[in-house]
DSSP file (Angstrom, degrees, kcal/mol; ACC not computed):
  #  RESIDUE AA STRUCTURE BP1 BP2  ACC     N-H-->O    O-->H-N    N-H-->O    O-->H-N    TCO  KAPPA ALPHA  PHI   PSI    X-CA   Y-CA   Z-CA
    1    1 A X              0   0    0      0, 0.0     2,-0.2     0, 0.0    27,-0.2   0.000 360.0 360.0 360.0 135.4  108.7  108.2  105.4
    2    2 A X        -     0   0    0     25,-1.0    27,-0.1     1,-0.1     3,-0.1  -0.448 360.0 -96.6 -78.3 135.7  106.8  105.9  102.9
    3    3 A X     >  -     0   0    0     -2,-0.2     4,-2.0     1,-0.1     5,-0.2  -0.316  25.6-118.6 -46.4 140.1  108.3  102.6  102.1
    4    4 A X  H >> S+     0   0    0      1,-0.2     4,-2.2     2,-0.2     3,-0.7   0.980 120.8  50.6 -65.5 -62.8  110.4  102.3   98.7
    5    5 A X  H 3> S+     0   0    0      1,-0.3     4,-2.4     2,-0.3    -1,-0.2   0.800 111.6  56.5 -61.0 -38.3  107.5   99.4   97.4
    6    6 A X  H 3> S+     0   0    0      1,-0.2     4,-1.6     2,-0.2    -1,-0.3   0.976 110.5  35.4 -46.6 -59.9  104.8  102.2   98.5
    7    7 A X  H <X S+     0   0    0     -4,-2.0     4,-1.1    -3,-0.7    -2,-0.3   0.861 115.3  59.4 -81.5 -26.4  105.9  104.8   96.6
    8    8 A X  H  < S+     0   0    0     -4,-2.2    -1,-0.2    -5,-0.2    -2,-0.2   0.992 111.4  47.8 -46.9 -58.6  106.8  102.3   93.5
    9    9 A X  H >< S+     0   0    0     -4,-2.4     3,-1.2     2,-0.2    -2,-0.2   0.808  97.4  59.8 -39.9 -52.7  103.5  101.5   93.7
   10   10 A X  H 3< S+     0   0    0     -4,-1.6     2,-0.3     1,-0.3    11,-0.2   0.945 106.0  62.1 -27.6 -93.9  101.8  104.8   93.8
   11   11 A X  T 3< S+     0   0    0     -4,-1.1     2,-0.5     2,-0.1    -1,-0.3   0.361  81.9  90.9 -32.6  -2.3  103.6  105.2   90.4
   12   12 A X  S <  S-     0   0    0     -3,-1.2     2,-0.4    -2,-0.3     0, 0.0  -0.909  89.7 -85.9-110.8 162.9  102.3  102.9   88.7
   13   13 A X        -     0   0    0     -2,-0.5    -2,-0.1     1,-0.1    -3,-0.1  -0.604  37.1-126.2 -91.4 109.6   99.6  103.1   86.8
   14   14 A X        -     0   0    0     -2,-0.4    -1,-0.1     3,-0.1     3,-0.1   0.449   3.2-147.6 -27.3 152.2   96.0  102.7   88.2
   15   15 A X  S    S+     0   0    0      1,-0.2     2,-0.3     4,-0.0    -1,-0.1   0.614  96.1  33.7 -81.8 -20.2   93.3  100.2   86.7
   16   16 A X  S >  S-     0   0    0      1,-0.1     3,-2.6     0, 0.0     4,-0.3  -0.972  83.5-133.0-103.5 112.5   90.8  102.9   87.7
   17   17 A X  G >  S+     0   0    0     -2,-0.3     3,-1.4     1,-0.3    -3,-0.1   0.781 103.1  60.1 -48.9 -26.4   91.3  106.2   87.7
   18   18 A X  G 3  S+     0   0    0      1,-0.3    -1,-0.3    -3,-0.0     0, 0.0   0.102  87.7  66.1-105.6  39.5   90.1  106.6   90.6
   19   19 A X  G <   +     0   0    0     -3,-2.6    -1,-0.3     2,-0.0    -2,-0.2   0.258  68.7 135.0-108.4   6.0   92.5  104.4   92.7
   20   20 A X    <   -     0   0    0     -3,-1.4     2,-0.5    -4,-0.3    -7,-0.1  -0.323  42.9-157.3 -89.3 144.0   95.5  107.0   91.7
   21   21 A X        -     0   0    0    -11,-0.2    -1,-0.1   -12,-0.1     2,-0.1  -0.849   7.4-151.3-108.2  80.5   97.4  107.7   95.2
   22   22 A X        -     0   0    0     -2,-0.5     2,-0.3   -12,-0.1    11,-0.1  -0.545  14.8-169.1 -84.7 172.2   99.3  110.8   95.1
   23   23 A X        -     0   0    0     -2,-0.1     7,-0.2    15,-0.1     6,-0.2  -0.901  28.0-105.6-178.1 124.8  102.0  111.1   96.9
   24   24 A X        -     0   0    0      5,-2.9    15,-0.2    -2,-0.3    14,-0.0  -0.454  30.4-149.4 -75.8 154.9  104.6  113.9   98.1
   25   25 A X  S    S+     0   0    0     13,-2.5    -1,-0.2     1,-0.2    14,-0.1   0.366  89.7  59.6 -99.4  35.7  107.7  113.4   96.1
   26   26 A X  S    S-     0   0    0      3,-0.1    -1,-0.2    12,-0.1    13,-0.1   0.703 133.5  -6.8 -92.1 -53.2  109.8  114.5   98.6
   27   27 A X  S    S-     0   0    0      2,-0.1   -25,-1.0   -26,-0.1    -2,-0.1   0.824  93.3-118.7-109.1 -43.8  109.1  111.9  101.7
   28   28 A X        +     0   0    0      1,-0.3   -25,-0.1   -27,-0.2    -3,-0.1   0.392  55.1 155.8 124.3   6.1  106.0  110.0  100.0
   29   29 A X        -     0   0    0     -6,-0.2    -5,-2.9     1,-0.1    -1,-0.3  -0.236  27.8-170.3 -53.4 157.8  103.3  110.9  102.5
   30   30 A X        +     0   0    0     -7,-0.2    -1,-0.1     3,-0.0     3,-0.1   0.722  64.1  90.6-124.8 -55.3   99.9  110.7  100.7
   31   31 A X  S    S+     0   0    0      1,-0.2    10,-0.2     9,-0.1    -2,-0.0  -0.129 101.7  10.2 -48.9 125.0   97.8  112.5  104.2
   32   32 A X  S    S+     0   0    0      1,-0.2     9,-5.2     8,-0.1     2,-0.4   0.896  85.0 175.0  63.4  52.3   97.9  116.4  103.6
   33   33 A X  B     -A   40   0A   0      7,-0.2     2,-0.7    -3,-0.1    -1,-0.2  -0.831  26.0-153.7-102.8 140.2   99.0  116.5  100.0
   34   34 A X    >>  -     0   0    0      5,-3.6     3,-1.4    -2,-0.4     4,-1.2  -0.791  12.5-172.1 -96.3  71.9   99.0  119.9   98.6
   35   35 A X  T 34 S+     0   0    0     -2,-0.7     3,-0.2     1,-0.3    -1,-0.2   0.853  86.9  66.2 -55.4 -30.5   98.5  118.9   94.3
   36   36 A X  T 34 S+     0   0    0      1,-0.3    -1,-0.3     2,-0.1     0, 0.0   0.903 120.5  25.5 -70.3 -30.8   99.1  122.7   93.3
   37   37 A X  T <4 S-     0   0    0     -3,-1.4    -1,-0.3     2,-0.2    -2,-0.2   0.586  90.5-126.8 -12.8 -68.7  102.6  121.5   94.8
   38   38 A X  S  < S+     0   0    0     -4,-1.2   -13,-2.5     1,-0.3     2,-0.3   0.767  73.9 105.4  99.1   2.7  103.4  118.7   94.7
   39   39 A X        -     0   0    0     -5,-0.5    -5,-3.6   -15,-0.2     2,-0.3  -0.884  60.8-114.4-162.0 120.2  104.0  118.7   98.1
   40   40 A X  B  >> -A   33   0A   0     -2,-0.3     4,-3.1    -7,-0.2     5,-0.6  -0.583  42.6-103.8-100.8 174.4  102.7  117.5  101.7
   41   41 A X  H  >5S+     0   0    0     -9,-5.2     4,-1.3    -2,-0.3    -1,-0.1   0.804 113.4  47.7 -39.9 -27.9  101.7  119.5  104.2
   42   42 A X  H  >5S+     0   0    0      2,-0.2     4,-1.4   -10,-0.2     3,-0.3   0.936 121.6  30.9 -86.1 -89.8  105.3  118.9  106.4
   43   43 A X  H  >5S+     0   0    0      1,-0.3     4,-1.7     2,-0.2     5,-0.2   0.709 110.6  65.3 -75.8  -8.1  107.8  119.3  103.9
   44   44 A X  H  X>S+     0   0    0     -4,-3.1     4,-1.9     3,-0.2     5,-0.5   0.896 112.8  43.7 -76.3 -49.3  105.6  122.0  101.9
   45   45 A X  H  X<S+     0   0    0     -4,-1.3     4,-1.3    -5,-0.6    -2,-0.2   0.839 104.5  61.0 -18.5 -56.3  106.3  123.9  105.5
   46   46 A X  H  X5S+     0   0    0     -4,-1.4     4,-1.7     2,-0.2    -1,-0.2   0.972 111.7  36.8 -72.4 -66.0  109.7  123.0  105.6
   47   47 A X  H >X>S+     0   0    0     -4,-1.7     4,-1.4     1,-0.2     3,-0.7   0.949 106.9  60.4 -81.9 -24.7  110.4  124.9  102.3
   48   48 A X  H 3<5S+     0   0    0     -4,-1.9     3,-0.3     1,-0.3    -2,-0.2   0.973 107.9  49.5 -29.7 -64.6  108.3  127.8  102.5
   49   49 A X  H 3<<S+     0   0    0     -4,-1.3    -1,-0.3    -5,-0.5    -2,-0.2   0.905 112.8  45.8 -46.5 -47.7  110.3  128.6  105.7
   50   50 A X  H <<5S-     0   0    0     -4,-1.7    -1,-0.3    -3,-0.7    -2,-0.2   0.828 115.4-119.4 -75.6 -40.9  113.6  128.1  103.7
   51   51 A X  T  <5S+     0   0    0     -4,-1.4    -3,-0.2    -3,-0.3    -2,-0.2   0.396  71.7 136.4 116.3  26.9  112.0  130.3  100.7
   52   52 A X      < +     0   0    0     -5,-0.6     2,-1.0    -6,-0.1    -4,-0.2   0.614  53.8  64.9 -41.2 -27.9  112.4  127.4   98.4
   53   53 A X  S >  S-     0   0    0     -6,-0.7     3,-1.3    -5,-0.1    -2,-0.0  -0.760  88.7-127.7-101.5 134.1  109.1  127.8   96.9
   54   54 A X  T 3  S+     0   0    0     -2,-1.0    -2,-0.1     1,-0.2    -6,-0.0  -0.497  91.8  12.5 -71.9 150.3  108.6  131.4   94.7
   55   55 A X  T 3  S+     0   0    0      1,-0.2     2,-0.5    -4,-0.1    -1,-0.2   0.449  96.0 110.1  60.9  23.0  105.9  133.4   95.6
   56   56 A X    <   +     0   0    0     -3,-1.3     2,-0.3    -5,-0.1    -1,-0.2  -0.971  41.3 172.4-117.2 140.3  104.9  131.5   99.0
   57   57 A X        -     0   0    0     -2,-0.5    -8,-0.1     0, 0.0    -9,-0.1  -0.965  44.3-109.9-151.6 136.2  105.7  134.1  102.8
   58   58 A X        -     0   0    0     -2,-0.3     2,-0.3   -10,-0.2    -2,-0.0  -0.341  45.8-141.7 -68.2 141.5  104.7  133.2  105.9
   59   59 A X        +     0   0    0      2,-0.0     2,-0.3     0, 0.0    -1,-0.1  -0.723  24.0 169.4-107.4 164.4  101.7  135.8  106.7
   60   60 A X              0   0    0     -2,-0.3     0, 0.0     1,-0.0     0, 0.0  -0.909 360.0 360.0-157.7 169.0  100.7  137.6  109.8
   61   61 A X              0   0    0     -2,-0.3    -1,-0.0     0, 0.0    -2,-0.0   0.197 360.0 360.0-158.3 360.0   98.5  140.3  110.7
């Protein structure tokens, strides 16, 4: 879990674009962020399993 002053930061608004941090908005991790999501890798898991997200099922073959 990210610090509340991390993710405050994060949200605010770059001087560069290309300093922008994204961030999951669940926990606030920025390592293994998913954009189409929203979402890091961990908690993008979490609900897939639960079948929170439409159109995502765990595959096998």
């Amino acid at each position: 879990m990210a610090k509340t002053s991390v993710k405050a930061r994060a949200r605010k608004e770059p001087k560069f674009a290309s300093r922008v941090v994204r961030r999951c908005f669940r926990c606030g991790r920025k390592n293994g962020y998913m954009r189409d999501f929203d979402l890091c890798r961990i908690c993008f898991r979490e609900f897939a399993n639960q079948g929170k997200i439409p159109g995502i099922k765990k595959s096998s073959w």
